[in-house]
LOGU-607382 format. One record per residue (C-alpha): x, y, z; residue in three letters. Coordinates in steps of 0.05 Angstrom, whole numbers, plus 5000, padded with zeros to 4 digits. Layout:
<nukes>
NUKE east north   up res
NUKE    X     Y    Z ALA
...
</nukes>
This chain:
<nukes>
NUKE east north   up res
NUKE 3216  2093 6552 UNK
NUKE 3168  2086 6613 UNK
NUKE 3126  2023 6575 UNK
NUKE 3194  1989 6594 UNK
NUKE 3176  1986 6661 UNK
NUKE 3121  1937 6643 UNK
NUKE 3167  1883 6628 UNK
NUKE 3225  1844 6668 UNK
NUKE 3290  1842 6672 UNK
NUKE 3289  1771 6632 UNK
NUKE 3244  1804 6575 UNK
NUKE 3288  1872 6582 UNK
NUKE 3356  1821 6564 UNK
NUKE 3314  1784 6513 UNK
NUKE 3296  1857 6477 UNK
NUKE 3364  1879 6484 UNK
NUKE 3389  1814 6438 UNK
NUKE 3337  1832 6394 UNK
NUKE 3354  1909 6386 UNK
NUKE 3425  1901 6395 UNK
NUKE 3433  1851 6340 UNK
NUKE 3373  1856 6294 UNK
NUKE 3374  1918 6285 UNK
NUKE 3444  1933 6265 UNK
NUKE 3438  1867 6227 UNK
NUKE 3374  1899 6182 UNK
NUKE 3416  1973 6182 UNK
NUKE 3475  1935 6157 UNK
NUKE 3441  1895 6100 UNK
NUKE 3395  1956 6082 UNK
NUKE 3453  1999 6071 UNK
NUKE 3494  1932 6027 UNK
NUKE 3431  1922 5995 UNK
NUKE 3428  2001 5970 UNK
NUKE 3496  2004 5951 UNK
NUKE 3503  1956 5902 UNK
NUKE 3439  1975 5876 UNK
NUKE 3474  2038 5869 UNK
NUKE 3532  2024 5838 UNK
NUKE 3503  1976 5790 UNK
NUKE 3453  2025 5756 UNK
NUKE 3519  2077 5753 UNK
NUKE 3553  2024 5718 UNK
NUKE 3501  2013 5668 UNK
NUKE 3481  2092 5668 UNK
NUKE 3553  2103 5641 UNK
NUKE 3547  2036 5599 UNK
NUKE 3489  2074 5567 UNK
NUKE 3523  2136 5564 UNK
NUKE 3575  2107 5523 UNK
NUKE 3520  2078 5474 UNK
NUKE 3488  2143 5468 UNK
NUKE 3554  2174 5453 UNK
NUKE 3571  2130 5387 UNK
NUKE 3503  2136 5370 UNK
NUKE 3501  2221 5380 UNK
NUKE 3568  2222 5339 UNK
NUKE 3543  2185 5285 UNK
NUKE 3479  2235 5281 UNK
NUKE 3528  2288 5280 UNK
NUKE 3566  2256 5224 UNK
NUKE 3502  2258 5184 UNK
NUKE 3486  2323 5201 UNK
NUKE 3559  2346 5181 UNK
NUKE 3547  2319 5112 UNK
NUKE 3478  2364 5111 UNK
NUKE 3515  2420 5131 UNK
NUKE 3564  2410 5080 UNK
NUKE 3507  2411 5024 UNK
NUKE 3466  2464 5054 UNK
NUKE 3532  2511 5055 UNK
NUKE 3554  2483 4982 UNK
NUKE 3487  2509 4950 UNK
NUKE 3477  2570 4989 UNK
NUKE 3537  2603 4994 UNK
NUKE 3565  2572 4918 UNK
NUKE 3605  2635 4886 UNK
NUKE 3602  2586 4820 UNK
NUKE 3577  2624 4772 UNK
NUKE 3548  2561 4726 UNK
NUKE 3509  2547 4797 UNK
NUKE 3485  2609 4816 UNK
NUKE 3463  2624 4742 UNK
NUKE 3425  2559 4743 UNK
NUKE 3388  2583 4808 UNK
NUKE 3371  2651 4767 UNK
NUKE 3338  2615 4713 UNK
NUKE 3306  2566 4747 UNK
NUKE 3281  2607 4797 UNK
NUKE 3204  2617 4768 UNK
NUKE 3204  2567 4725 UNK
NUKE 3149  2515 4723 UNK
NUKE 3171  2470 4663 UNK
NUKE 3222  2452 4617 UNK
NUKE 3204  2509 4574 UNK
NUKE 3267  2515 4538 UNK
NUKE 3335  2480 4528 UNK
NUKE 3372  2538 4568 UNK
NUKE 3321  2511 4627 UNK
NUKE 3345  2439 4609 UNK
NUKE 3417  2451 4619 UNK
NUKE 3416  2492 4687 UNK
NUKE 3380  2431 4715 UNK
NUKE 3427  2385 4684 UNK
NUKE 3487  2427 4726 UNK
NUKE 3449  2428 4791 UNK
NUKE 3434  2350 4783 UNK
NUKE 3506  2329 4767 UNK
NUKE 3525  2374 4836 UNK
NUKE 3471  2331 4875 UNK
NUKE 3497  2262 4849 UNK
NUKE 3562  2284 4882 UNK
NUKE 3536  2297 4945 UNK
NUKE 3486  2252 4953 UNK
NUKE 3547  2205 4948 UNK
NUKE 3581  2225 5015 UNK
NUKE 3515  2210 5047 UNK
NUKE 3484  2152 5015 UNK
NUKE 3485  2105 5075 UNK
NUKE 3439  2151 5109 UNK
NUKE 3391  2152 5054 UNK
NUKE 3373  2219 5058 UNK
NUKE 3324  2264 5018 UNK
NUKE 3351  2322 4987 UNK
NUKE 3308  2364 4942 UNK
NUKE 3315  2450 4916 UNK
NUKE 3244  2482 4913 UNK
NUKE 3241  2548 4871 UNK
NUKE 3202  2607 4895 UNK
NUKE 3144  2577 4850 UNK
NUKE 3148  2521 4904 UNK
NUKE 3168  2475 4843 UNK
NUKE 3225  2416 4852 UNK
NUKE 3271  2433 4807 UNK
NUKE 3315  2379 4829 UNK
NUKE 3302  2322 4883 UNK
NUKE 3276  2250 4882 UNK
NUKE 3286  2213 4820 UNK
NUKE 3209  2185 4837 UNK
NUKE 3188  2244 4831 UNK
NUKE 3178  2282 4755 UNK
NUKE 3214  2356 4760 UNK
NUKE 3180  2410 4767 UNK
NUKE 3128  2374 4809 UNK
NUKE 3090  2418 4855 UNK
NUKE 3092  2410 4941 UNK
NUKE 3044  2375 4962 UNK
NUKE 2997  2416 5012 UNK
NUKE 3016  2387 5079 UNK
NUKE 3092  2396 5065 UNK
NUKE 3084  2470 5051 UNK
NUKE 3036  2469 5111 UNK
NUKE 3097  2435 5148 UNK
NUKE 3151  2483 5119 UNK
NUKE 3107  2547 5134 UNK
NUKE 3140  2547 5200 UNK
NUKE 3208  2569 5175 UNK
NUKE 3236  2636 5186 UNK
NUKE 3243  2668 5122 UNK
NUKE 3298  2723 5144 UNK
NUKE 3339  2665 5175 UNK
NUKE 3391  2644 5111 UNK
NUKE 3456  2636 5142 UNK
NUKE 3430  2577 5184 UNK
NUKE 3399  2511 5185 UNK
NUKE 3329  2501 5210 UNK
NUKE 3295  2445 5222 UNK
NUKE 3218  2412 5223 UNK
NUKE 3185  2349 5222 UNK
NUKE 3143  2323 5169 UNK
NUKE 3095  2264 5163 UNK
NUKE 3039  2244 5192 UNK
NUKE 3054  2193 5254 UNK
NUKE 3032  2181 5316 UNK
NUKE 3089  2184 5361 UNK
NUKE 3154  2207 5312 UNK
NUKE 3150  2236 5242 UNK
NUKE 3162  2200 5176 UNK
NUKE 3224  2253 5163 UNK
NUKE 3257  2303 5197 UNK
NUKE 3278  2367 5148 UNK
NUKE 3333  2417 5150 UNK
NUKE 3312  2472 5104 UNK
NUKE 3367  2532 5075 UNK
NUKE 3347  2586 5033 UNK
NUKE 3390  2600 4977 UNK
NUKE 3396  2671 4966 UNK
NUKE 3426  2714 4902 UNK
NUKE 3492  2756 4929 UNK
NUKE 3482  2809 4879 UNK
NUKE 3418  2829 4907 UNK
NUKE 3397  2777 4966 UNK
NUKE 3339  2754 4924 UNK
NUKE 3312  2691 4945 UNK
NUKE 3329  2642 4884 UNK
NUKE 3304  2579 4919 UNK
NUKE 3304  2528 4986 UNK
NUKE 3344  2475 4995 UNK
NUKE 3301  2404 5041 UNK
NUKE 3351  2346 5065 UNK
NUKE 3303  2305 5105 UNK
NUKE 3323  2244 5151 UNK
NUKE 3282  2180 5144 UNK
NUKE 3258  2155 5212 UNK
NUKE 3289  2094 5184 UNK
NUKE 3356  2105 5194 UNK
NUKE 3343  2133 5263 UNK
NUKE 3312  2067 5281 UNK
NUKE 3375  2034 5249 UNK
NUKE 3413  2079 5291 UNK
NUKE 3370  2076 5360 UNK
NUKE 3360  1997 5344 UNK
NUKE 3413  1960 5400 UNK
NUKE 3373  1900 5407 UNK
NUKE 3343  1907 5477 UNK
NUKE 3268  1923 5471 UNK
NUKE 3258  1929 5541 UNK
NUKE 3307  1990 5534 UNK
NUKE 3276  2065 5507 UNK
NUKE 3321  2099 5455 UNK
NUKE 3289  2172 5441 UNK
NUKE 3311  2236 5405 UNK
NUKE 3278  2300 5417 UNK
NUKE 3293  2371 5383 UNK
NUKE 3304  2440 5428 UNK
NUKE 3232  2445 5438 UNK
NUKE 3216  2378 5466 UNK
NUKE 3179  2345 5406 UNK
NUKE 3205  2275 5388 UNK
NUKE 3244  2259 5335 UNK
NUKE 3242  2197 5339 UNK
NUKE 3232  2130 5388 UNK
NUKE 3262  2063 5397 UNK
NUKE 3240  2002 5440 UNK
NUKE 3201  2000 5508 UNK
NUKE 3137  1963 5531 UNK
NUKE 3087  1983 5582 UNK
NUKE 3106  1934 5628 UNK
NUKE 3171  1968 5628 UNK
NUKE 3149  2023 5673 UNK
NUKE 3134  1989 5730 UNK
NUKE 3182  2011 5786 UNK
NUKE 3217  2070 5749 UNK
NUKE 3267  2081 5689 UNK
NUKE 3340  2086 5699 UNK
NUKE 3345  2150 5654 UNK
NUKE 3415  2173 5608 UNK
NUKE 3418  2236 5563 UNK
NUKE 3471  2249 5513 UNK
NUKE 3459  2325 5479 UNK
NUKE 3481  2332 5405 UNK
NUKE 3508  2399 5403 UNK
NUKE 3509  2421 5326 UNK
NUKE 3431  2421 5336 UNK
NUKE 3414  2417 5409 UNK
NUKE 3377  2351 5405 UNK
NUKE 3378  2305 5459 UNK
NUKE 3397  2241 5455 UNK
NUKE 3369  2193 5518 UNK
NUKE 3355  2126 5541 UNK
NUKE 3307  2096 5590 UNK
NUKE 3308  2026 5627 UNK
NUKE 3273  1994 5671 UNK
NUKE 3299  1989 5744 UNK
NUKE 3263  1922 5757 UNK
NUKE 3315  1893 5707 UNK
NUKE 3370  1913 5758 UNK
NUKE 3336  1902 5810 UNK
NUKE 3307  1830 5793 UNK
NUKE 3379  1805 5793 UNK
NUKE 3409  1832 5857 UNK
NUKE 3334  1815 5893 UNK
NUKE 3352  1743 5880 UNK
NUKE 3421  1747 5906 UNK
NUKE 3397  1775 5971 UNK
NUKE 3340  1727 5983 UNK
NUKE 3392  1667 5983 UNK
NUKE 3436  1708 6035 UNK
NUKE 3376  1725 6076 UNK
NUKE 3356  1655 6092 UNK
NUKE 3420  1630 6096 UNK
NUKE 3425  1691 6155 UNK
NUKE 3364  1687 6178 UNK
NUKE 3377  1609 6197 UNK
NUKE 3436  1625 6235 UNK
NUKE 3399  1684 6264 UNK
NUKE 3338  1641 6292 UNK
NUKE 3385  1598 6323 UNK
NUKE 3421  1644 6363 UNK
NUKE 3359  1675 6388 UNK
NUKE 3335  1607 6412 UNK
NUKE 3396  1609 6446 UNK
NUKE 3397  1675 6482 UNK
NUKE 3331  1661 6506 UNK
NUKE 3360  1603 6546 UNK
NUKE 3414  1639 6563 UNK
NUKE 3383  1703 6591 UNK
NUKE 3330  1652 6634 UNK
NUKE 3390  1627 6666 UNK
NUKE 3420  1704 6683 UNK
NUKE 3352  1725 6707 UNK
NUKE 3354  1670 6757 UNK
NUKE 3384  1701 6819 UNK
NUKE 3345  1759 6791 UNK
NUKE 3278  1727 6800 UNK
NUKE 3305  1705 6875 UNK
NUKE 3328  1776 6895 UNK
NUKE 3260  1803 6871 UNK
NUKE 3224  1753 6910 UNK
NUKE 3256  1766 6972 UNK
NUKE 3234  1841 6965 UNK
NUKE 3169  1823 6959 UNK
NUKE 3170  1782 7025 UNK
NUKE 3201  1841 7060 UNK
NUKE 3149  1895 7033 UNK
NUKE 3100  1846 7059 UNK
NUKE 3113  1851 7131 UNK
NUKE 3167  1791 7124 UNK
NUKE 3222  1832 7163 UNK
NUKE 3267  1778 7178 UNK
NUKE 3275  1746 7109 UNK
NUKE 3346  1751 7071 UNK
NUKE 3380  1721 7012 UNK
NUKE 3424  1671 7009 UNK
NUKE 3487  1688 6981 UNK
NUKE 3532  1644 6934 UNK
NUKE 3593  1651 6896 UNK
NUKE 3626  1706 6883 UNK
NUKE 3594  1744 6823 UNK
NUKE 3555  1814 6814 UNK
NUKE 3496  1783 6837 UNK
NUKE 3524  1751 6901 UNK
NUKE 3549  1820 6920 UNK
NUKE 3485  1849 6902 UNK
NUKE 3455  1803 6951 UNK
NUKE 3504  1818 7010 UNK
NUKE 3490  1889 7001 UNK
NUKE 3421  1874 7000 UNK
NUKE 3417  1841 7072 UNK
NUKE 3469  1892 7091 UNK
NUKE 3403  1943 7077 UNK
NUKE 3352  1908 7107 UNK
NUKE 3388  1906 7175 UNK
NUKE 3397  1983 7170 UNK
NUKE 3329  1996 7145 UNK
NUKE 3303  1951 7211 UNK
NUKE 3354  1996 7258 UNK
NUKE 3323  2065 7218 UNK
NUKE 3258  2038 7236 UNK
NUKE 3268  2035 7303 UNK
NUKE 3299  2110 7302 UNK
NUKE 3238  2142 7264 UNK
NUKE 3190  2098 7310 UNK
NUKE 3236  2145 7378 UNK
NUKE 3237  2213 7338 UNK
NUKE 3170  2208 7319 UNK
NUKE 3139  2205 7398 UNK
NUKE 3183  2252 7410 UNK
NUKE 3156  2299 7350 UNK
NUKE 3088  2291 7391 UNK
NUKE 3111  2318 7455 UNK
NUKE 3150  2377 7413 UNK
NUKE 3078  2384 7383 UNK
NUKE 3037  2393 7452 UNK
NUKE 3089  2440 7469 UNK
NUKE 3083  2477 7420 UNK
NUKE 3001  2477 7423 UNK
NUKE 3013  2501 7484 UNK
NUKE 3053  2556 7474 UNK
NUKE 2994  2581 7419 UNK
NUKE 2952  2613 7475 UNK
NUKE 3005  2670 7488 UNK
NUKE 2999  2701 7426 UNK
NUKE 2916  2689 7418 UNK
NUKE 2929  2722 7504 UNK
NUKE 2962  2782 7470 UNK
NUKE 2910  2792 7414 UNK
NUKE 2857  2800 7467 UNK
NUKE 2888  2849 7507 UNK
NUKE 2903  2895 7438 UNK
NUKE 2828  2881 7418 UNK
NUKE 2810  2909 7492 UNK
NUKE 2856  2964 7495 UNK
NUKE 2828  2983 7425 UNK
NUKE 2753  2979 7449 UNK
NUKE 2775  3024 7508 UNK
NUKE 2806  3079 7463 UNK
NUKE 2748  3080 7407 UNK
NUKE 2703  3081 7467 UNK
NUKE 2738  3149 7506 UNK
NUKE 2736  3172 7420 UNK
NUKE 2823  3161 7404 UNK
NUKE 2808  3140 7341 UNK
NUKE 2878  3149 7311 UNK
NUKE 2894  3108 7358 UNK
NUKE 2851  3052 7364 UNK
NUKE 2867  3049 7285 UNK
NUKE 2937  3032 7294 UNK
NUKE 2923  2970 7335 UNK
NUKE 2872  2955 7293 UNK
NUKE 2925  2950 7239 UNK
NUKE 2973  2918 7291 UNK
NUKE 2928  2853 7312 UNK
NUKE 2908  2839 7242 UNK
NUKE 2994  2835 7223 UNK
NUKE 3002  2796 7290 UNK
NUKE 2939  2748 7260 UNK
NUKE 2982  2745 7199 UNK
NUKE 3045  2726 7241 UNK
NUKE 3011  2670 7274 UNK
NUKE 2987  2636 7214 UNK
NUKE 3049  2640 7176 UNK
NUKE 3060  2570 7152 UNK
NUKE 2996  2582 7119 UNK
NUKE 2980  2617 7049 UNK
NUKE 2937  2668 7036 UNK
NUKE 2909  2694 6972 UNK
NUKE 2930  2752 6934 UNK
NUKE 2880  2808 6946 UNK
NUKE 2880  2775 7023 UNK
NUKE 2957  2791 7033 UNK
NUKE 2938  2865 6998 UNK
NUKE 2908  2868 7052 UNK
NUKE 2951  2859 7102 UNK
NUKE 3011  2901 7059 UNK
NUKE 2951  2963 7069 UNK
NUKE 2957  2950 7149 UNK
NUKE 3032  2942 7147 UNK
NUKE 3038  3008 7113 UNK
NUKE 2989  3038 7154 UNK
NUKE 3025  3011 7218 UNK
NUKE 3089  3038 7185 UNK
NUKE 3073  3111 7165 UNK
NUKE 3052  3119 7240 UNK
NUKE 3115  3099 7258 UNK
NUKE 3151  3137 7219 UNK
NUKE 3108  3193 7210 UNK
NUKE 3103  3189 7133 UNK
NUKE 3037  3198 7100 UNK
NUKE 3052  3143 7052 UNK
NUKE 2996  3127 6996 UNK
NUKE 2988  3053 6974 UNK
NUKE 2946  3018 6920 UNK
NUKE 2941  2965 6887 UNK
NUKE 2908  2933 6817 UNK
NUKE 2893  2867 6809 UNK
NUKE 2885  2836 6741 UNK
NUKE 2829  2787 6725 UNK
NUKE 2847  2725 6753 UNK
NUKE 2896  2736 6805 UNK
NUKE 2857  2753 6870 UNK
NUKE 2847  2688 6888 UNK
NUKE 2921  2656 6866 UNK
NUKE 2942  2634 6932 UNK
NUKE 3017  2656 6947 UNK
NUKE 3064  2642 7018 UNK
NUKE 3051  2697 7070 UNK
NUKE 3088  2758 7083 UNK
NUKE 3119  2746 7016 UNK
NUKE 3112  2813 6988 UNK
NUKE 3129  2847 7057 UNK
NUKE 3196  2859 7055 UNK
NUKE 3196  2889 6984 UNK
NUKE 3146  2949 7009 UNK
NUKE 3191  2950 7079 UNK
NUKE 3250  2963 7038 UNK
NUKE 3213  3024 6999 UNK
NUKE 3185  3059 7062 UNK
NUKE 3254  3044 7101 UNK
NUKE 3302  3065 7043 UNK
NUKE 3266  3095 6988 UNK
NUKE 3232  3134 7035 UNK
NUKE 3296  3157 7075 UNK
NUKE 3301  3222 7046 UNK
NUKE 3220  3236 7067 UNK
NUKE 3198  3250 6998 UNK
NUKE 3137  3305 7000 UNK
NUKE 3081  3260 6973 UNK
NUKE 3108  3184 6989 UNK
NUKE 3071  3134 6951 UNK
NUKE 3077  3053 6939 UNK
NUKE 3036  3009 6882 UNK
NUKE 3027  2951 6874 UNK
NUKE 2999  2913 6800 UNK
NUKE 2991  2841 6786 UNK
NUKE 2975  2805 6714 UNK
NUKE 2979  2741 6688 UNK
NUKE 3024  2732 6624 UNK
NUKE 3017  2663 6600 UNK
NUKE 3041  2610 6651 UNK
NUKE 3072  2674 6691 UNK
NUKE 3043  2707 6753 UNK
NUKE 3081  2784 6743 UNK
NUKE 3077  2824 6802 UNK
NUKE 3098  2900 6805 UNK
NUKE 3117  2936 6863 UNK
NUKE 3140  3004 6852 UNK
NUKE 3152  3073 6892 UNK
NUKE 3171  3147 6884 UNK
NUKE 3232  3140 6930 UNK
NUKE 3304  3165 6922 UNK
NUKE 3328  3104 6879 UNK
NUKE 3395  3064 6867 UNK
NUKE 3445  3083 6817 UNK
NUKE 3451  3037 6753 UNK
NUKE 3514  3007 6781 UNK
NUKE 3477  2988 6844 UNK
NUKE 3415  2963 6805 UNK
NUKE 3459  2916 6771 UNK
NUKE 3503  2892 6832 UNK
NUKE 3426  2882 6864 UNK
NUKE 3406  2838 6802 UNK
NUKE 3469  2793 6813 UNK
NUKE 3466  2783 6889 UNK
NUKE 3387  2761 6870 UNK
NUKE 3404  2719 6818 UNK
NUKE 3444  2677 6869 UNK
NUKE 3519  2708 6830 UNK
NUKE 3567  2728 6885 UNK
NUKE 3575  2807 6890 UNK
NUKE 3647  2824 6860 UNK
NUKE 3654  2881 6896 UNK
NUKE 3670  2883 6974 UNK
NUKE 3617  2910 7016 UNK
NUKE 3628  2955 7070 UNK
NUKE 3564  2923 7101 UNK
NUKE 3503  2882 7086 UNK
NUKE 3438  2915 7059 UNK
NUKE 3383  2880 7014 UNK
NUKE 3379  2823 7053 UNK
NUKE 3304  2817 7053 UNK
NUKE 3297  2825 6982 UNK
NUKE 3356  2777 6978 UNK
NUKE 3320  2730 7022 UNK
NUKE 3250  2736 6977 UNK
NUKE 3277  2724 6917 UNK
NUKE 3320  2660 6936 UNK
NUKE 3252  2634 6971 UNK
NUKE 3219  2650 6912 UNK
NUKE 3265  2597 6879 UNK
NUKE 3259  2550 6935 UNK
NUKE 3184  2552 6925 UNK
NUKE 3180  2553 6861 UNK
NUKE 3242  2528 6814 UNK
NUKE 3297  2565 6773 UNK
NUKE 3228  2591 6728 UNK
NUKE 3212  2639 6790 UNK
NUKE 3245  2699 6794 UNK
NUKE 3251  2778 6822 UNK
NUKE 3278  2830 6777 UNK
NUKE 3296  2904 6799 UNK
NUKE 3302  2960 6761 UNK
NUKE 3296  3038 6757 UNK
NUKE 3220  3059 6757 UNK
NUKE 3212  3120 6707 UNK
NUKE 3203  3195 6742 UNK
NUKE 3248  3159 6805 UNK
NUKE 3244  3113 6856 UNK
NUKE 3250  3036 6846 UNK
NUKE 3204  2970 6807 UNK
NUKE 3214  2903 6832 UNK
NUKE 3175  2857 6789 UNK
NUKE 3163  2789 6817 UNK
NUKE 3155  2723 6756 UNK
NUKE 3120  2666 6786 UNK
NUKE 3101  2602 6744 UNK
NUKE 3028  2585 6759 UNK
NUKE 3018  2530 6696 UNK
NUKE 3041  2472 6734 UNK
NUKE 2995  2488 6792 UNK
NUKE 3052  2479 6852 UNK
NUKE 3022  2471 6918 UNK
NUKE 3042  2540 6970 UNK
NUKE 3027  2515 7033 UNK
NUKE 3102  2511 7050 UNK
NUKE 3129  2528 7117 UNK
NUKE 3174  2577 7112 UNK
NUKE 3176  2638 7155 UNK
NUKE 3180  2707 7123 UNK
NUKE 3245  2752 7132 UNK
NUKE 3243  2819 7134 UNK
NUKE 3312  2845 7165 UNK
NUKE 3362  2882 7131 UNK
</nukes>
């Protein structure tokens, strides 16, 4: 939101009558707009639904009337029928009267059915296993052989299915075929011989008659189980454009599917017109009000304009100007308060203007006060020349190690680097295990990278003072303190660790809460970590909530204090702060 800031409080009002009001305006009319778009097409979706449901159950009629014939023939228990099956099984003509008159039974049967199914117009023929019609189209002379491309057609039925229908298409067409066929065998029950196969084909006419509502711009389609089409009804090519609003009705007998498809822009054509005429009629009334606001929101911005003015004045060196204040509104007030600061800013002037000469003479003071400790390093330096000279090495060591702490002390509002305050932790220790008699190893490892991260001084002190001063209590036979620093990421992780005596788990813990700024639940008979207290809350000081110091057990004994310092956002060190090392 900072490009904001560019603009005034006038354009700022002006924006807010546009967000505040367009917006919700567009949301609103977006959200009408899709609704009854919505619940139009599942209006007509169920409209078509309904179609597709007279139109399924009159398929199914049609195919209950096949069914009907295909269970007649093939599961007749008359003997007359099945002996005119037997002996016209492989027969090719009329080659005797018998043949005559078993043809003549089977052809009286058909009239009969053909009857409950004449409005469909169906084709119903019984090929022998000579592939011979032995009854069928009156077109067509009996005992007529298939033609090639209908046995091609038929080859695809399953000869050890005969308690079923199946079906296939037949005829040559580009998009839906000329007749779709259920096929029965008729089988002997004596012996399961196959006597001959009943066809009942559907003319793609009386689908059309069926699929035919009068809407071409609507798609009426029937596909089988496998996907193939059975036939199609309707549509264009302009149709498409913009989608289909798609309804599927499943015929269950056979597992077609019945569906429809129509175009959304018909829908949408109608309720786009509605919406245009309540647009403009809005968007009038809209465009007026926004000429309006704008006239409005000039006339806030007013005593705005004035107040910002006046600021301007002031920053400018103008320290006497003020606003005039009228009425009794927000902005009045604002301007009251606004003197009111002015005449206190003038008076804090005046105060910073007396603190600061005094700062100055608090700053020569304290220049002055400089040359007693620079006074003290030169007498170490010459007592240590004096002792190397008469050969008291040990001696002239340990002040050695002294002066270049006390160096450290007097420059401790500035940082040093990493491998710099190693350094001075080596002379520390040094200084230390003299002191305490302790011959106390320290090291340290650097990882690539880190020598030269500049950190506050003495900030590391107090964590190897508390090793040597209560690790070290016990005088451990071979004392020893490291030190290892890496860079994880955006983390500066640095390890101090020693051999010492240790804290139990309990204390560990209680030390991890006092350093983590939680108050210690349990009283305390008296106070000890405060240095490592201290470093870890001027870590956070220096460094945000990211910075922190973690302590825990170090494996084999002794304790691991591992400091986490961000280094990503590159924070400037040179902070004063004065390092504390007391207990």
């Amino acid at each position: 939101m900072e490009w904001l800031s560019r603009f005034s409080f006038h354009r700022k009002m002006q924006f807010s009558f546009l967000i505040f009001i367009l917006l919700p305006f567009i949301a609103v009319t977006y959200w009408s707009y899709s609704s009854v778009k919505q619940n139009v097409s599942v209006k007509l979706a169920r409209s078509n639904e309904e179609t597709l449901t007279v139109i399924a159950n009159q398929i199914g009629k049609t195919i209950d009337s096949i069914s009907f014939a295909s269970v007649y023939f093939s599961q007749s228990y008359n003997p007359d029928i099945l002996e005119s099956f037997r002996h016209l099984k492989d027969a090719e003509s009329f080659a005797d009267f018998e043949t005559y008159q078993a043809y003549s039974r089977l052809d009286t049967m058909a009239d009969l059915l053909f009857m409950q199914s004449a409005d469909a117009d169906l084709k119903m023929m019984i090929v022998n296993k000579e592939n011979r019609m032995i009854m069928g189209d009156k077109s067509v002379p009996v005992f007529s052989a298939l033609s090639e491309s209908f046995l091609r057609e038929s080859g695809r039925l399953d000869a050890k299915e005969t308690t079923t229908l199946q079906w296939f298409p037949s005829g040559e067409k580009d998009s839906a075929p000329e007749y779709y066929y259920a096929a029965r065998f008729i089988v002997d029950p004596r012996n399961r011989e196959k006597l001959a196969t009943l066809f009942i084909g559907i003319p793609q006419s009386y689908f059309h008659g069926l699929l035919d509502t009068g809407n071409p711009d609507i798609v009426f389609s029937l596909t089988d189980q496998s996907g193939e089409i059975i036939a199609v009804k309707g549509g264009s090519e302009a149709g498409a454009a913009g989608g289909m609003l798609v309804s599927q009705v499943s015929i269950p007998k056979t597992g077609w599917v019945l569906s429809s498809e129509m175009p959304r822009r018909l829908i949408d054509n109608q309720i786009n017109r509605e919406f245009k005429v309540s647009l403009s009629l809005v968007g009038f009334f809209f465009l007026a009000f926004l000429i309006l606001s704008m006239f409005w929101a000039g006339y806030i911005h007013k005593p705005i304009r004035l107040l910002r003015s006046s600021v301007k004045q002031y920053v400018g060196g103008k320290r006497d100007v003020r606003i005039p204040v009228k009425g009794k509104d927000e902005v009045a007030v604002l301007s009251a308060a606004f003197n009111q600061m002015l005449d206190d800013i003038n008076g804090l002037l005046h105060q910073v203007e007396s603190e600061q000469e005094e700062k100055r003479l608090l700053e020569l003071q304290a220049l002055a006060a400089q040359i007693r400790p620079h006074f003290l390093l030169n007498t170490l330096n010459s007592i240590k020349v004096s002792l190397l000279l008469s050969g008291d090495e040990p001696h002239g060591a340990m002040l050695d190690a002294l002066m270049r702490l006390l160096r450290a002390y007097v420059h401790i509002d500035e940082p040093l680097k990493l491998a710099e305050e190693c350094k001075v932790l080596g002379s520390y220790v040094q200084v230390m295990q003299i002191r305490n008699r302790l011959d106390i190893e320290f090291t340290y490892e650097l990882g690539e990278g880190t020598e030269s991260i500049e950190l506050p001084r003495l900030l590391l002190q107090p964590i190897v003072e508390n090793a040597i001063q209560h690790g070290f209590s016990s005088r451990p036979e071979n004392p020893a303190i490291e030190l290892r620093a890496a860079i994880h990421g955006p983390m500066l992780e640095i390890a101090i660790g020693d051999n010492g005596r240790g804290l139990s788990e309990e204390s560990v813990s209680r030390l991890n809460r006092r350093m983590n700024g939680m108050a210690d639940e349990a009283p305390r008979q008296q106070e000890k970590g405060v240095g490592l207290i201290n470093t870890a809350r001027r870590l956070q000081v220096l460094y945000g909530d990211q910075a922190r110091m973690q302590a825990a057990a170090r494996p084999g004994g002794g304790m691991m204090f591992t400091l986490y310092i961000p280094i990503a956002s590159g924070k400037e060190t040179d902070i004063h702060d004065e390092g504390n090392v007391d207990r």
